[in-house]
N, C-alpha and C positions, 0 to 999 in steps of 0.2 A: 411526230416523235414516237418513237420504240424503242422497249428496252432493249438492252446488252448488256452481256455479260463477258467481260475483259478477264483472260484467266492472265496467272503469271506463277514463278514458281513460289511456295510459302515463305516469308520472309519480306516480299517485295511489296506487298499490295499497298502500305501507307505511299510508301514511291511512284508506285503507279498511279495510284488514284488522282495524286497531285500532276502526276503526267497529262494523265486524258483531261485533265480538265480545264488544261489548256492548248486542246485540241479541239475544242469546239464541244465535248461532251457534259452533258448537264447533268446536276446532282449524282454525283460519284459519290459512289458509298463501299469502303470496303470491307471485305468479308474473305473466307477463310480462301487462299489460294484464287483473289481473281477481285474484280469490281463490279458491283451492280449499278447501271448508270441506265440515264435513259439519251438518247442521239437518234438522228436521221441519216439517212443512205450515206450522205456525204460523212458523217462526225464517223460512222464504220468505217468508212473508206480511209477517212485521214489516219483513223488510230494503226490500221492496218500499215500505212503506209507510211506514216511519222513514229508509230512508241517505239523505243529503245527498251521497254521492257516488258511487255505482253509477251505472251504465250501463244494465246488463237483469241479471234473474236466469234462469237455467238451470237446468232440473232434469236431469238427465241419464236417459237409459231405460234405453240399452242401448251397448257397445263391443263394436265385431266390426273384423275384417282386412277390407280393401274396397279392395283392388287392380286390380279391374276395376269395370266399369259392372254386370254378371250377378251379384257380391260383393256390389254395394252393395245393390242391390234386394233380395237375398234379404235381406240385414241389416236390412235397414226393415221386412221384413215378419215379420220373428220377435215384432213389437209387436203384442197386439189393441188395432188401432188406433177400433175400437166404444167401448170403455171412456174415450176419448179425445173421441171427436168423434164427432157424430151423421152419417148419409151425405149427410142434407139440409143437412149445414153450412157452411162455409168455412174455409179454411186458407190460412199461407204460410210459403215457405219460406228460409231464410235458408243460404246455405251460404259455411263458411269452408277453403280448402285449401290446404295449403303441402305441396312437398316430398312429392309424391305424384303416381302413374302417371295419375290422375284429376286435369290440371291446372285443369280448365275449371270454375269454379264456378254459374255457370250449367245445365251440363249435371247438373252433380254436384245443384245444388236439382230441375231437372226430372227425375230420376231417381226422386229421392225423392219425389216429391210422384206422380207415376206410382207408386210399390210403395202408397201410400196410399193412393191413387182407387183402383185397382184393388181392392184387397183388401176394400173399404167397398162397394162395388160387385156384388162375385163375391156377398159375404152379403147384403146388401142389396135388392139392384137400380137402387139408386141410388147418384150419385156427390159429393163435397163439392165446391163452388166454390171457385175459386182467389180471393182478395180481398186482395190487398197492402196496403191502406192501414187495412184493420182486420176482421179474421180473425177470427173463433171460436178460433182454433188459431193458435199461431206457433210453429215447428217451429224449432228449428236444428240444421243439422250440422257439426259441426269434422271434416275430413279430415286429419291429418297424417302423414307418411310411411304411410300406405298404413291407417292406424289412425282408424277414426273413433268418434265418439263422439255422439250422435244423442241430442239435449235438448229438451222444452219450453222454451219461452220464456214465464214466468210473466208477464214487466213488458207484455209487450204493446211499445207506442210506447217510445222508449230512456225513463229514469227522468229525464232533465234536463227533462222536458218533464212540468213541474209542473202548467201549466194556469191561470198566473196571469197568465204573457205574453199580452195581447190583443192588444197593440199593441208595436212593436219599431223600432227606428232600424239602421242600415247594423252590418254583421257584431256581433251582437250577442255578449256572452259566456255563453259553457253556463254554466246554473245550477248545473252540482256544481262546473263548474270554477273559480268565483268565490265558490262553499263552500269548495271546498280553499286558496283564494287566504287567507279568512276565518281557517281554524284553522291554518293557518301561519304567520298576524297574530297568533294568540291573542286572535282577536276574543273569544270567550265569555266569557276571566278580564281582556279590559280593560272589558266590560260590569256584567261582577259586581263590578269596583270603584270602577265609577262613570264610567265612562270614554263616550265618544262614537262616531261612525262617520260620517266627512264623507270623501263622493266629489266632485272636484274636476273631473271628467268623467264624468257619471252616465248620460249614454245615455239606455237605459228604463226604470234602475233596477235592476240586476239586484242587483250588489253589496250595494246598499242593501236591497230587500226579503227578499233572502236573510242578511242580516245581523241583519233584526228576527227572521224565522223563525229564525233558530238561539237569537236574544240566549232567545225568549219560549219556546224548546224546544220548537216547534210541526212535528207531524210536516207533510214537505214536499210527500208525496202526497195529502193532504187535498184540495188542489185540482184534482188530477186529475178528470177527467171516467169512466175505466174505467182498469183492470188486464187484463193480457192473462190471465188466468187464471179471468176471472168469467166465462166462457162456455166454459171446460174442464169436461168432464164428473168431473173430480175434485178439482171445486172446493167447499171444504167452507163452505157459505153461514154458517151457525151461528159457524163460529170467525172470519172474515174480519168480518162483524158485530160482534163482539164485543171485535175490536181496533181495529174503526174506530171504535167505539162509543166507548171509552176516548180512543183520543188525541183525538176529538175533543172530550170534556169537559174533557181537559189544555189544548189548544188556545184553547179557547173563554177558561177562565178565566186562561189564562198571557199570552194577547194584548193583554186589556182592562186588564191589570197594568204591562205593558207604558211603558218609560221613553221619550216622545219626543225622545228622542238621534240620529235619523236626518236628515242633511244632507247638501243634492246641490246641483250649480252643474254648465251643461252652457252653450255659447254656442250651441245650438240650441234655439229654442224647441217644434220639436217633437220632438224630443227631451222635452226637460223634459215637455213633453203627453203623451207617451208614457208617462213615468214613474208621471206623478200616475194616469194611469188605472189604469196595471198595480196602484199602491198600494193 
């Protein structure tokens, strides 16, 4: 077992908590924007792969005191970072800081991403590439009062980014965030009794399409294109198969079953175009 930490956006985390924890993750505990729980490679993988309402999942490595800039480096590098990421790879760094002598988050990611390269390098001879928009490796650091905490970032891209949205109309709504809108409807027990789901202002659809995905219990990550964790060098190919393998035959045969109860009305036509496609 290992902790994790389940972020989501503020507001969600009583819903979440009760999510993951029936995802296989043990004592969920929630806290400000996220859940601290403890789980195995698999309980990561499902939450990745099943919550409707995460944001990213975190594995945590290491917590050291990182009061100065010469603290934090040495902190990063107590990791073999080898075991992680190859030196020919790419990585990025995400850093979060409150309420600490290191205010600058920016300097605090380039710090870290410096004790990385270096260290891949010194063994090596070679160094990983920086690649922000889609990394081998997505690092993150929580700084808080002078304490940090230095995680993988399994989800890769945040988790609301299903992979279903092609097409999108003016400030659309986040996909967990119109999940949480759902099971505070008690969309799933007005489905299971027969009941409907009409959006009176449907946009691209979000509501709706995440309405069928919850009604037919279809995991949400299925349509994702990658996982930030499929090109982590401890990434267990064998198990991560084996549960996509599953939801997707639940998926498959729960879809086709599936009650066409979904209704949208939008006075944009493309809009509505946007919808039908995304469907």
């Amino acid at each position: 077992m290992s902790a994790l930490f389940v972020t989501c956006a503020k507001g969600l985390e009583e819903l979440l908590r009760d999510e993951i924890t029936t995802l296989g993750v043990a004592q969920a505990r929630a806290s400000v924007a996220g859940v601290h729980a403890e789980g195995d490679l698999e309980a990561a993988y499902r939450t990745c792969l099943q919550s409707r309402l995460a944001s990213r999942v975190l594995w945590p490595l290491v917590r050291f005191a990182a009061a100065d800039a010469r603290a934090l480096y040495a902190g990063v590098q107590t990791i073999d970072w080898s075991a992680h990421l190859a030196a020919t790879g790419s990585l990025a760094v995400d850093a979060n800081v409150a309420q600490s002598a290191l205010a600058h988050s920016q300097f605090v990611a380039q710090t870290v991403k410096d004790a990385v390269v270096d260290q891949l390098r010194a063994a090596h001879g070679q160094r990983p590439d920086v690649d922000r928009a889609d990394p081998d490796l997505r690092i993150n650091l929580h700084l808080h009062r002078d304490q940090a905490v230095l995680s993988l970032d399994l989800s890769g891209a945040p988790l609301h980014q299903r992979g279903w949205r092609l097409q999108q109309g003016v400030a659309p709504l986040k996909e967990n965030v119109a999940a949480a809108l759902l099971l505070r409807a008690r969309w799933p027990q007005v489905y299971a009794g027969g009941g409907l789901l009409f959006d009176p202002l449907c946009g691209s659809g979000t509501l709706l399409i995440e309405g069928a995905l919850m009604a037919a219990g279809a995991a949400p990550g299925l349509t994702r294109a990658r996982f930030g964790f499929e090109r982590w060098r401890g990434h267990d190919a064998a198990l991560w198969q084996r549960l996509r393998g599953q939801a997707e035959a639940q998926a498959h045969t729960a879809l086709a079953a599936l009650r066409p109860v979904f209704h949208g009305r939008d006075h944009d036509p493309a809009a509505l175009a946007a919808a039908r496609g995304n469907a």
